[in-house]
C-alpha positions as CSV (number, residue, x, y, z in Angstrom):
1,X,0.0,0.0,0.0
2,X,1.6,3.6,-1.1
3,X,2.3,5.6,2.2
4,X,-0.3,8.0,2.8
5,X,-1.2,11.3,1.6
6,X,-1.3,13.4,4.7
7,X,-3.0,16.8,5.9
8,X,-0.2,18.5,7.6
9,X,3.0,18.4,5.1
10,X,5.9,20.1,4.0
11,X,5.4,20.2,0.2
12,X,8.3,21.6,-1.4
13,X,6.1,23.6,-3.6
14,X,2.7,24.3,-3.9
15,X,3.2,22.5,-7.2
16,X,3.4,19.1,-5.3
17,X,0.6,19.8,-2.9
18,X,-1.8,20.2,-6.2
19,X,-0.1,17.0,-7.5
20,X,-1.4,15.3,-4.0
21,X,-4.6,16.9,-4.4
22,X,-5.2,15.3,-8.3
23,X,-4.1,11.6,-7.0
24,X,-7.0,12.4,-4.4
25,X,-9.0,13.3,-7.1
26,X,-9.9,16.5,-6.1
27,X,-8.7,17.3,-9.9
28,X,-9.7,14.7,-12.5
29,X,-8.4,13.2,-15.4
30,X,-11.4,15.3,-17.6
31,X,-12.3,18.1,-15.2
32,X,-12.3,21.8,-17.2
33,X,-9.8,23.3,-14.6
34,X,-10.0,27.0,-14.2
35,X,-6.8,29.1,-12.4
36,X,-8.3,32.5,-12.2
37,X,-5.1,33.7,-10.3
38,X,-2.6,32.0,-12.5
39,X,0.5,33.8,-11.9
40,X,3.7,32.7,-13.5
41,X,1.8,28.8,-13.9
42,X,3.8,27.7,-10.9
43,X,1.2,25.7,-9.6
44,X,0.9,23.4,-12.4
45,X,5.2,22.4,-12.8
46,X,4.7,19.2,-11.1
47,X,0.7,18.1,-12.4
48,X,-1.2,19.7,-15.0
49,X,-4.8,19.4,-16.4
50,X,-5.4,18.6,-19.8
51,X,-8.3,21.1,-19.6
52,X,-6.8,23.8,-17.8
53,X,-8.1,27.4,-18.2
54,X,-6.0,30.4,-17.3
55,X,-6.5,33.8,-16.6
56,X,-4.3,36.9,-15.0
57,X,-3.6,40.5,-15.3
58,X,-0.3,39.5,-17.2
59,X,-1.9,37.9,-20.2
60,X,-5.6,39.4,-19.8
61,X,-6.0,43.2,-18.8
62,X,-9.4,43.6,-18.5
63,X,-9.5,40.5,-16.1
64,X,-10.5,40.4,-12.1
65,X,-10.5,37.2,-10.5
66,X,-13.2,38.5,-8.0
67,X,-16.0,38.3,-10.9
68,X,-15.3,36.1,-13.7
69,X,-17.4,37.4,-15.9
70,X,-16.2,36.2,-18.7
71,X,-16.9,32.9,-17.8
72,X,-21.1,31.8,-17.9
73,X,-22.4,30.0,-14.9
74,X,-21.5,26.2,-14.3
75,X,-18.7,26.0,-16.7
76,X,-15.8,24.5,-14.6
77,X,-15.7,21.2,-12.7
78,X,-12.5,22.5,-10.6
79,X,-11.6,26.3,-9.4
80,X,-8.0,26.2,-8.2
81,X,-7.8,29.7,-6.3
82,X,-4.4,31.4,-4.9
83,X,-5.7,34.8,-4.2
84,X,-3.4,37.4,-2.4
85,X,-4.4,36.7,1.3
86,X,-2.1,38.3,3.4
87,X,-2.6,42.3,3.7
88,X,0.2,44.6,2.3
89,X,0.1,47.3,5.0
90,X,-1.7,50.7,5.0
91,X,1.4,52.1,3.4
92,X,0.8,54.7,0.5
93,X,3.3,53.1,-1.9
94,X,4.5,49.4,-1.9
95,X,7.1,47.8,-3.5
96,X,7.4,46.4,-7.0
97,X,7.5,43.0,-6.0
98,X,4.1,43.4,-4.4
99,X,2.6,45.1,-6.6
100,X,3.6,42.7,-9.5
101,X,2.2,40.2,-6.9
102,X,-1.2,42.5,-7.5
103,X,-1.3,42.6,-10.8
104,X,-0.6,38.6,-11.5
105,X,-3.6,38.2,-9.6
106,X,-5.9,40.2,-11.3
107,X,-6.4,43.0,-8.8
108,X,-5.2,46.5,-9.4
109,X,-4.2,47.7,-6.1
110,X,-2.9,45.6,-3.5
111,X,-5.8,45.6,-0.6
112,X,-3.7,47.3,2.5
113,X,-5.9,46.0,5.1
114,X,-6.7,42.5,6.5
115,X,-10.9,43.5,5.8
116,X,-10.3,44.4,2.6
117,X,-8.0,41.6,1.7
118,X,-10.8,39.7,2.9
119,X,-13.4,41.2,0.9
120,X,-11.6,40.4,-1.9
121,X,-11.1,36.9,-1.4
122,X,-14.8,36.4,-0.4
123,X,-15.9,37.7,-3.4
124,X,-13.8,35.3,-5.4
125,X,-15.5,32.1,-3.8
126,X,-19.0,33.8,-5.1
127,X,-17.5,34.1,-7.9
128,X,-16.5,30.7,-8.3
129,X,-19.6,29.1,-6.9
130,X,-20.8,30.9,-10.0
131,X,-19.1,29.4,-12.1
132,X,-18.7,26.3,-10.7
133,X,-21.0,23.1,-12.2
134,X,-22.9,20.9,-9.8
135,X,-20.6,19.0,-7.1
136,X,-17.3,21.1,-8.7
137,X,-14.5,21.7,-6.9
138,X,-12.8,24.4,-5.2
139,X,-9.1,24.4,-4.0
140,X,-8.3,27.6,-2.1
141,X,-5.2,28.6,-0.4
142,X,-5.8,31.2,2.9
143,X,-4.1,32.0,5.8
144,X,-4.7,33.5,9.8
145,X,-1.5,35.8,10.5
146,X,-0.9,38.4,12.5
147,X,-1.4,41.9,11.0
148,X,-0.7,45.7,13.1
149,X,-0.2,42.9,16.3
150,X,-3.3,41.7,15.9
151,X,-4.5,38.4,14.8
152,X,-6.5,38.1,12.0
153,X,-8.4,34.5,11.6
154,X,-8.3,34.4,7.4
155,X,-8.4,30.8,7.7
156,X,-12.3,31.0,10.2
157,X,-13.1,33.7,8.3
158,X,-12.7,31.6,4.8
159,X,-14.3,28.4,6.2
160,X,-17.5,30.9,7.0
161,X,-17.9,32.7,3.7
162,X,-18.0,29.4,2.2
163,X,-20.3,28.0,4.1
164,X,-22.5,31.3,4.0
165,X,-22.1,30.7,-0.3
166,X,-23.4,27.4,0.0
167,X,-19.8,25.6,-0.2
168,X,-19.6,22.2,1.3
169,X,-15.8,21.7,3.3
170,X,-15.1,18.6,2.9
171,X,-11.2,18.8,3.2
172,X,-8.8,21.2,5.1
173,X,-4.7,21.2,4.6
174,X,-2.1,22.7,6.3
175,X,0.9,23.1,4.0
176,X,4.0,23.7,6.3
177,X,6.5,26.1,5.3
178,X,10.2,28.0,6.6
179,X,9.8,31.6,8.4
180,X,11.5,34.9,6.9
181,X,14.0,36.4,9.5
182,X,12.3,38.3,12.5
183,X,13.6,41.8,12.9
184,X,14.6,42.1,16.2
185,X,14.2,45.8,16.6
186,X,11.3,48.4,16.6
187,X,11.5,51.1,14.4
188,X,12.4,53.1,17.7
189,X,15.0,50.9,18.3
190,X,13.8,49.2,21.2
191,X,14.0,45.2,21.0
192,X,11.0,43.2,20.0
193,X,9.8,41.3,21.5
194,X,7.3,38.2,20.3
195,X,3.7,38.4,21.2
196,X,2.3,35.5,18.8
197,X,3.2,32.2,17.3
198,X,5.1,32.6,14.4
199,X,3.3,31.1,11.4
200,X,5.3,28.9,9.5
201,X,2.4,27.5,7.4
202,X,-0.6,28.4,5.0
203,X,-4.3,26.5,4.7
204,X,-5.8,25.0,1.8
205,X,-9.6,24.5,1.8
206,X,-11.4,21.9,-0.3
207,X,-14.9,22.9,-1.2
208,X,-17.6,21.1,-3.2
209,X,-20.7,23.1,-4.7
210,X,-23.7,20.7,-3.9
């Protein structure tokens, strides 16, 4: 018997963990696949759907992943959904690598607050419900994190708005991951000290449309 396939794991990419997800068949063999948040493709280097649909800022201006509408209801059996979920900060400028983050993901501003993040990722599940056929599939990466030294539940809050859509959960994954360096000085130079777990890992949720 092959080992098992488990929950908590430290895929090397999040190539491999959509890899797990297809021998699971949570992706299959003649599913129409749509990416709304496509990116560079890097999800698909390890496994990749023969019906795979693709959409980003990059190769489709006009597109936003948090309506679809180019897409008529119930045309996809799979929605595989990496939105940005982590807020940018309430700075008035951000850096080029986020906002080519922004843009690869179909928005046109980065959202600077957990809320609005939030808003946006809410309104992509609607969006895929939409276009979801009966008993599709939706693969959605989230994450909780801390944000202005507050903890933001992005995980609770995802679980809920799918529920609240009509989403059935029927599978949750942690994908385990290293940490960035911790600064270990406030901007008044004091030293910093923690307050909350550091996260080393993001969620995905499995949904199925009834």
């Amino acid at each position: 018997m092959p080992d098992p396939i488990l929950a908590a794991s430290d895929w090397p990419t999040n190539a491999a963990l959509i890899a797990d997800c297809a021998k699971l068949n949570y992706i299959r063999v003649n599913d129409k696949v749509l990416d709304p948040t496509y990116g560079r493709g890097l999800w698909w280097t390890d496994y990749r759907p023969e019906h795979l649909t693709e959409r980003d800022r990059k190769t489709h201006p006009e597109w936003d992943f948090r309506k679809m509408d180019e897409f008529a209801d119930a045309t996809f059996h799979c929605v595989a959904f990496d939105p940005p979920y982590v807020a940018q900060g309430g700075r008035k400028t951000i850096g080029a690598k986020a906002q080519d983050f922004a843009d690869r993901f179909g928005m046109v501003d980065c959202a600077p607050t957990p809320p609005t993040v939030q808003a946006d990722i809410e309104a992509g599940m609607r969006a895929s419900y939409r276009v979801l056929k009966r008993r599709g599939r939706l693969l959605m990466k989230c994450k909780s994190y801390i944000s202005g030294g507050k903890f933001f539940p992005g995980v609770h809050y995802c679980v809920v708005a799918g529920w609240e859509t009509g989403f059935l959960l029927v599978d949750e994954v942690v994908h385990l991951a290293g940490t960035g360096p911790q600064p270990g000085k406030n901007l008044d130079g004091s030293t910093r000290r923690q307050a909350h777990f550091r996260s080393n890992f993001s969620t995905m949720l499995v949904f199925r449309k009834p």
